[in-house]
C-alpha positions in Angstrom: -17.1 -14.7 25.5 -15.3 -16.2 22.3 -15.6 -14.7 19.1 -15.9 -17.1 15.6 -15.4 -15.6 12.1 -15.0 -18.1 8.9 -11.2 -17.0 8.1 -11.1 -18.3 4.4 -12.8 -16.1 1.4 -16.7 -16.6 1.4 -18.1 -19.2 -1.8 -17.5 -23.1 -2.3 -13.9 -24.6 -1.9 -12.1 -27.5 -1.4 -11.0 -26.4 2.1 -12.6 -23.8 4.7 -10.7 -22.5 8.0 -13.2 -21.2 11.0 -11.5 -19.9 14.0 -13.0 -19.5 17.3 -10.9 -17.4 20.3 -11.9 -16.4 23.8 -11.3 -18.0 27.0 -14.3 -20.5 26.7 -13.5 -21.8 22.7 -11.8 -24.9 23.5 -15.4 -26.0 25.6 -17.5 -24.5 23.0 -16.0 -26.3 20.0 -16.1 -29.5 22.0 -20.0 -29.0 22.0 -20.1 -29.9 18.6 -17.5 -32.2 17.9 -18.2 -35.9 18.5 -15.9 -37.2 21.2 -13.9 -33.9 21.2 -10.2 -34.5 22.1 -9.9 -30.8 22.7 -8.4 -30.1 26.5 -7.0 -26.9 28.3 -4.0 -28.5 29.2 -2.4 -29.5 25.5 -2.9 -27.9 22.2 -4.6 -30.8 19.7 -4.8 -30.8 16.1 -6.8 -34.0 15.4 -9.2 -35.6 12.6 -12.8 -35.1 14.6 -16.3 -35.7 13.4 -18.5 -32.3 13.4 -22.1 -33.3 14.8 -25.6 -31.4 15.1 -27.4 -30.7 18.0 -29.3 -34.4 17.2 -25.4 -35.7 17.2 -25.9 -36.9 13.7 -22.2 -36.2 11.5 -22.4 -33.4 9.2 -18.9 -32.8 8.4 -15.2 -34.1 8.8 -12.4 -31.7 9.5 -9.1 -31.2 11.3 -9.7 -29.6 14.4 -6.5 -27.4 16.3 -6.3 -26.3 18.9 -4.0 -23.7 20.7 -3.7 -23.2 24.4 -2.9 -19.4 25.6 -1.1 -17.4 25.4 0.8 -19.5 22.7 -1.7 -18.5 19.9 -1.8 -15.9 17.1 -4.6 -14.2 19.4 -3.0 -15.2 22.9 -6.4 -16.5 24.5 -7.5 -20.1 23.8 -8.1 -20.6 20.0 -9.2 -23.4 18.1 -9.1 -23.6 14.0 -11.6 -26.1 12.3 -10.4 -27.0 8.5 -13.8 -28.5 7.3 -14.8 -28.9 4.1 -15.9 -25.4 2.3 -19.3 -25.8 1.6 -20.9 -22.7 2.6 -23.6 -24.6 4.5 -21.0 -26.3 6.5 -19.4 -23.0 7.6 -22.9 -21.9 8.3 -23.8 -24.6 10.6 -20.7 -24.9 12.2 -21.1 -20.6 13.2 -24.4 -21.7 14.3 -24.0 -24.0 16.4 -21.1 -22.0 17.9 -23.0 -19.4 18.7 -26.0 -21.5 20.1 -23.1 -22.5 22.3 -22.7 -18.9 23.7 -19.9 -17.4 21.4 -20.6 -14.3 19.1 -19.7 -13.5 15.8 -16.3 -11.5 15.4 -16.4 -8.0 14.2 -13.7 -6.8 10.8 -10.3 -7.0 12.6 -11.2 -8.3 15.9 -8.7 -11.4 15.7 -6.1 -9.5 14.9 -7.1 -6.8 17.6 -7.2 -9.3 20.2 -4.0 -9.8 19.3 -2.4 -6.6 20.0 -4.3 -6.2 23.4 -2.6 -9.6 24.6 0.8 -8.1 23.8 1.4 -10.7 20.7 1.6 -7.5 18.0 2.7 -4.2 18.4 0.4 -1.8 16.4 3.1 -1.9 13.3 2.8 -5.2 13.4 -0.6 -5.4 13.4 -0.9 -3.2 10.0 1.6 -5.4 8.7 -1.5 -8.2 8.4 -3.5 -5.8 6.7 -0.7 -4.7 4.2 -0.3 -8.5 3.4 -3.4 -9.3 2.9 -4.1 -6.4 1.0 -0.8 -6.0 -1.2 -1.2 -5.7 -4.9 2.6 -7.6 -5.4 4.8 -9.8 -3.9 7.5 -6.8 -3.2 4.3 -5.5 -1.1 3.4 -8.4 0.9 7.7 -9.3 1.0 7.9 -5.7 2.7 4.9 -6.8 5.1 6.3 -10.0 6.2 8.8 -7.9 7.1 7.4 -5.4 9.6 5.1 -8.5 11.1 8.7 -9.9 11.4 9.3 -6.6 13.4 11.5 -5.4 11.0 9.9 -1.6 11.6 9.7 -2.1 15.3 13.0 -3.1 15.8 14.3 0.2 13.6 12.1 2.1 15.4 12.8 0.8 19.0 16.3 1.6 18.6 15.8 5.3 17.2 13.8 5.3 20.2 16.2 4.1 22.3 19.0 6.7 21.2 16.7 9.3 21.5 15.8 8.1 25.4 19.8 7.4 26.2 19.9 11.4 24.9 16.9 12.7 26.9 18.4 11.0 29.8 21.9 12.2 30.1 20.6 15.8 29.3 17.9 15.6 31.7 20.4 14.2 34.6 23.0 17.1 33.3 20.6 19.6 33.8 20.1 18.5 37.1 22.9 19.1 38.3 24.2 22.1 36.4 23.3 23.6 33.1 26.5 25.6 32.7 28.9 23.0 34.0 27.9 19.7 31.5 29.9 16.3 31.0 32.5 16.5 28.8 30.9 16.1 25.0 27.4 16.3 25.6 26.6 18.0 23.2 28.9 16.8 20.3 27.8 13.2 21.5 24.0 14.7 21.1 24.3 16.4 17.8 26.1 13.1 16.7 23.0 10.8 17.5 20.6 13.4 16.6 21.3 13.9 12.7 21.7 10.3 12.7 18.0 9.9 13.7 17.2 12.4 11.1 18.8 10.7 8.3 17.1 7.5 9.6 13.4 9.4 9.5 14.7 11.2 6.2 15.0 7.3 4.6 11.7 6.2 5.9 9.7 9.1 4.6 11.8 9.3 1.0 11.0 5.3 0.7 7.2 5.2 2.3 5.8 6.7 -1.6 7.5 3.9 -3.3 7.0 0.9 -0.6 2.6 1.9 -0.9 3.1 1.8 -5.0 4.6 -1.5 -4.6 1.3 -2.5 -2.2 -1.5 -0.2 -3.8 -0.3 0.4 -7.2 1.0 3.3 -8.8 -0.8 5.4 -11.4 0.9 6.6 -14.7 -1.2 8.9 -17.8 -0.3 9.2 -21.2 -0.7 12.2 -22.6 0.0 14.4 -25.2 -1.5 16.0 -28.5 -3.9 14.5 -30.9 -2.7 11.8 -33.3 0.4 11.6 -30.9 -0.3 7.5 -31.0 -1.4 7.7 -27.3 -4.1 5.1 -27.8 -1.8 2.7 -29.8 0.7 3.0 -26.8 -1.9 2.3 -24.4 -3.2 -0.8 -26.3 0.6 -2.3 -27.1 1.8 -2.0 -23.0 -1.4 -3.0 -21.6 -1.1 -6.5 -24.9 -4.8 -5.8 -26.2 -7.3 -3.1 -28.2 -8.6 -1.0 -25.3 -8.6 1.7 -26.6 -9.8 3.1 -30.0 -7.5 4.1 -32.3 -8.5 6.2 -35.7 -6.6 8.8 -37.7 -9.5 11.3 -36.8 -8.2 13.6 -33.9 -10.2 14.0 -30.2 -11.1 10.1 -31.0 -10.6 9.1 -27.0 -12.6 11.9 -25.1 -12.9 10.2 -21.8 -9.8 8.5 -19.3 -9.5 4.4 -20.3 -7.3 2.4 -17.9 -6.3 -0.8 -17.3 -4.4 -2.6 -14.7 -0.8 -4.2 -16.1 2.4 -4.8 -14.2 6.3 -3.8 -14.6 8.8 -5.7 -13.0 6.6 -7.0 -10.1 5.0 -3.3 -9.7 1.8 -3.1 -10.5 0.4 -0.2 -12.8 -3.0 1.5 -13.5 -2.6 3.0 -17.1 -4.8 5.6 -18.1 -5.3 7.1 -21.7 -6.2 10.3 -22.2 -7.9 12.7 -24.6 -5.3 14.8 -26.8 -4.6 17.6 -25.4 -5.9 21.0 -28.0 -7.9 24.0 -28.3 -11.1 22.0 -29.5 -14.7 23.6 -29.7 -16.5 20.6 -29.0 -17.8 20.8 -25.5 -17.5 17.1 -24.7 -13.4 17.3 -25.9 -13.1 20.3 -23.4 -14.1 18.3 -21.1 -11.9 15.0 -22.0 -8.9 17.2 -22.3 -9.7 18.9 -18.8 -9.9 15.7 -17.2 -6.4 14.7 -18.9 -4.8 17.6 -16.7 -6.6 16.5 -14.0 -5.4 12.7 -14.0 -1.6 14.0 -15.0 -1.4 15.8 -12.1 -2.4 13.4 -10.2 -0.4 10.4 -11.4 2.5 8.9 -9.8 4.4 9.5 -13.6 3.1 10.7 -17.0 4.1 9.8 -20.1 4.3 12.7 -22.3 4.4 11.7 -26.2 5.7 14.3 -29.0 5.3 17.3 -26.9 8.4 18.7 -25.2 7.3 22.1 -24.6 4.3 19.8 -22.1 5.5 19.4 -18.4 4.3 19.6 -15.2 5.8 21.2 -11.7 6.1 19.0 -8.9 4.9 16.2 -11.3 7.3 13.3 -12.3 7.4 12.9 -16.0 9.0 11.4 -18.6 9.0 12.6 -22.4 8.6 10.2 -24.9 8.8 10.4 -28.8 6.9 8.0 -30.7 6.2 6.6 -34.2 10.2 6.5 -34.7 9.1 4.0 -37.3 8.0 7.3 -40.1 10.1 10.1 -38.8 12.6 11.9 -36.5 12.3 13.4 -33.0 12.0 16.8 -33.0 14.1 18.1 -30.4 15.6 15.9 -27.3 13.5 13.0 -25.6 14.3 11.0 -22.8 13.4 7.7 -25.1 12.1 7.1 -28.8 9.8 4.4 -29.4 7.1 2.9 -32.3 4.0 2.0 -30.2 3.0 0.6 -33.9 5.9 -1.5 -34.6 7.0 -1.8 -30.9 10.3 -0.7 -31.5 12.2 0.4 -27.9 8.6 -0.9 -25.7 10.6 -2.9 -23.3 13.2 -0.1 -22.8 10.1 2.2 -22.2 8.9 -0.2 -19.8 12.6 0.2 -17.8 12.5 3.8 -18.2 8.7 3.8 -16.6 9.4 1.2 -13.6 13.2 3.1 -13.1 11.4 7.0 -13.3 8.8 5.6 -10.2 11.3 2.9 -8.2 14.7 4.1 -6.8 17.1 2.4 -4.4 15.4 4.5 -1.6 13.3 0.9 -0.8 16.1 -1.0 0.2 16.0 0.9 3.7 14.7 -2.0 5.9 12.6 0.6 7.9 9.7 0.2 5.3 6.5 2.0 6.3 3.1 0.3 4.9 0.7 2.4 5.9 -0.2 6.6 5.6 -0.6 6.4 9.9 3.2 6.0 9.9 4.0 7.8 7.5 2.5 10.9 9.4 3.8 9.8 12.7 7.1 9.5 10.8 6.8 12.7 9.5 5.4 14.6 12.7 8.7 13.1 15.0 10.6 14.1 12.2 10.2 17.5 12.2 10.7 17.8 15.9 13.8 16.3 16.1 15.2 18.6 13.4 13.4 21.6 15.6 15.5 20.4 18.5 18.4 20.3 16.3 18.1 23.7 15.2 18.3 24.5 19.0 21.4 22.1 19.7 23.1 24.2 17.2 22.0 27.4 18.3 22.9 26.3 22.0 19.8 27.7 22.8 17.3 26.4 26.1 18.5 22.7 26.6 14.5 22.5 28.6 13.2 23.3 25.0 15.4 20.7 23.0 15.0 18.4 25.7 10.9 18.7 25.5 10.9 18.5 21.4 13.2 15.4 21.4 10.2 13.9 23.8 7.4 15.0 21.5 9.5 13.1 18.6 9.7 10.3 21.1 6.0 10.4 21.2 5.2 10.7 17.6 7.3 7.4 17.2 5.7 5.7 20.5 2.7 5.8 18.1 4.1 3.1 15.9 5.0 1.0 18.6 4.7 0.8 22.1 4.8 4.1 24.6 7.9 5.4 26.3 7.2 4.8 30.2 9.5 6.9 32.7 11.0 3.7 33.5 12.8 3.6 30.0 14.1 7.1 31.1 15.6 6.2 34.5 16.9 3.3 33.2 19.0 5.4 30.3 20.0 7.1 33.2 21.2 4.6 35.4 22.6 2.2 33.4 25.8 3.2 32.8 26.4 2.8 36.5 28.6 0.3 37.8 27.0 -2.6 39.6 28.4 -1.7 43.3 26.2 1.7 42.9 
């Protein structure tokens, strides 16, 4: 049965895409399309007239058509550009339907997809990640993987890995105290280089996400700090509230803005004191809680405030009327907006390294743990390597990594293991 789903945002505009896949779209379209040029032999992309069921015209659009399995779905699919009146899309569903398709569940296209063998599963979340991405570094790094930029890394740790489990496997075979000649140097060799591969993929996967989801930074500090006044010059308008009485902002304030291509969700904060006032105790409890967990805080005149395991940066301001009082990473004037653009490098360079230029970019937390989880198995069989302890239990933990990263991609068949094997075989043998 084919599936249709309107592919284009819902609401009135110039131009409307609905897509229609499954093995009987091409004849359903051509119910509804006055003398429909649409065949299984040839893909057409064609001006047609869309018709009711009385065969009077209610639309003109480009019709295309794709013939599997050379389609984004790999079954027949046919795309209909009509006009984006919402009633038009409407009808055209209708009338599909009527015809004897359904309508497509959140995903399914793309689904579809991966069960015909067009995407492997990285690739797959690489559509998400670019439709979803909150910059253009995000949906750059997404074009990427749906280029196959992370399978390709990935397929050829795998491979390594296999060419490994292979020659230890066949080794072992044959004799476990008499092995070839630099085994296990060869081994150890191709082993830390897969952990310095994984190492770059989980050091870079915080920073790829902030560059797709956002990252989140606080101000914070003491009362009267200018915390408010900050807030108000980075994000360019009066958000926030800003008096010369203390405990004036009691609740978080945030607003979206962007840094070199990153975007930010700033927060203000209540000043952080012993106060009395039940509502403050509560602002300034909330100001711990959203510091802590912020991708970076911005601590202003405070450099006895820090946080463990919590990236900061300290940060004096109103420069304009006096002098730091001890040693800060930047002075600025949120009033005068002295040093505001250096603040803004210090802020973008404190959350963005060079660990993103690995081309293994992972774009969503499902990798990220199967990243993680293969990880630490290959460094447990590395551990044994070193220890030249049971080659059957190094052997069985460099499989479970294997395993971990068939997750991302596609599974390791025993095929891919006798094929290590034999390979280096001459072609008389």
């Amino acid at each position: 049965m084919a599936i249709i789903a309107c592919s284009t945002p819902p609401g009135v505009s110039g131009i409307a895409v609905v897509r229609i896949s499954g093995e009987d779209a091409i004849k359903n379209v051509s119910t509804f399309v006055k003398d429909s040029p649409l065949n299984k032999t040839r893909p057409v992309s064609k001006v047609c007239f869309l018709v009711d069921k009385d065969g009077e015209v209610f639309d003109e659009a480009i019709v295309t058509s794709y013939i599997s399995p050379n389609s984004y779905t790999g079954e027949n699919l046919v795309e209909i550009s009509c006009h984006g009146n919402p009633k038009i899309i409407s009808k055209i569903i209708d009338l599909s339907v009527d015809a004897g398709s359904r309508l497509a569940e959140a995903g399914e296209f793309t689904k579809n997809a991966f069960l015909n063998g067009k995407l492997d599963l990285s690739e797959a979340e690489a559509v998400a990640s670019v439709i979803h991405s909150l910059s253009l570094a995000g949906v750059k790094a997404g074009i990427k993987n749906l280029r196959g930029g992370l399978s390709k890394e990935i397929y050829s740790i795998k491979s390594s890995l296999i060419s490994v489990v292979a020659n230890l496997e066949f080794n072992l075979d044959i004799s476990e105290e008499d092995l070839q000649p630099n085994l296990l140097k060869n081994s150890e060799k191709t082993i830390l280089d897969t952990i310095k591969k994984l190492d770059a993929c989980i050091l870079s996967f915080k920073e790829t996400k902030m560059f797709q989801s956002g990252a989140s930074v606080v101000i914070l500090g003491p009362p009267n700090a200018g915390k408010s006044t900050l807030f108000n010059c980075l994000v360019s308008k009066d958000q926030s509230i800003v008096t010369d009485v203390e405990g004036t902002t009691r609740d978080v304030i945030e607003k979206s803005i962007n840094i070199n291509g990153l975007p930010i969700l700033l927060k203000d904060t209540a000043g952080i004191r012993e106060s009395g006032d039940d509502v403050e105790k509560i602002g300034v409890e909330r100001s711990f809680i959203e510091a802590k967990d912020a991708d970076l805080t911005i601590i202003l005149n405070d450099r006895n405030l820090s946080f463990k395991g919590v990236k900061h940066i300290h940060v004096f301001n109103k420069s304009d009327i006096k002098s730091p009082d001890g040693k800060y990473d930047i002075s600025i004037s949120a009033k005068t907006g002295k040093n505001i653009k250096e603040l803004k490098e210090v802020v973008y360079n404190s959350l963005i390294s060079d660990k993103t230029n690995t081309d293994t970019l992972l774009t969503s937390k499902r990798q990220y743990n199967a990243i993680k989880s293969a990880l630490k198995y290959i460094k447990d069989a590395y551990s044994l390597l070193i220890a030249e302890d049971s080659m059957e239990l190094l052997v069985e933990d460099i499989n479970r990594s294997i395993g971990f990263l068939d997750s991302i991609t596609k599974k390791t068949t025993k095929d891919d293991v006798l094929d290590a094997v034999f390979s280096s075989f001459c072609v008389g043998k």
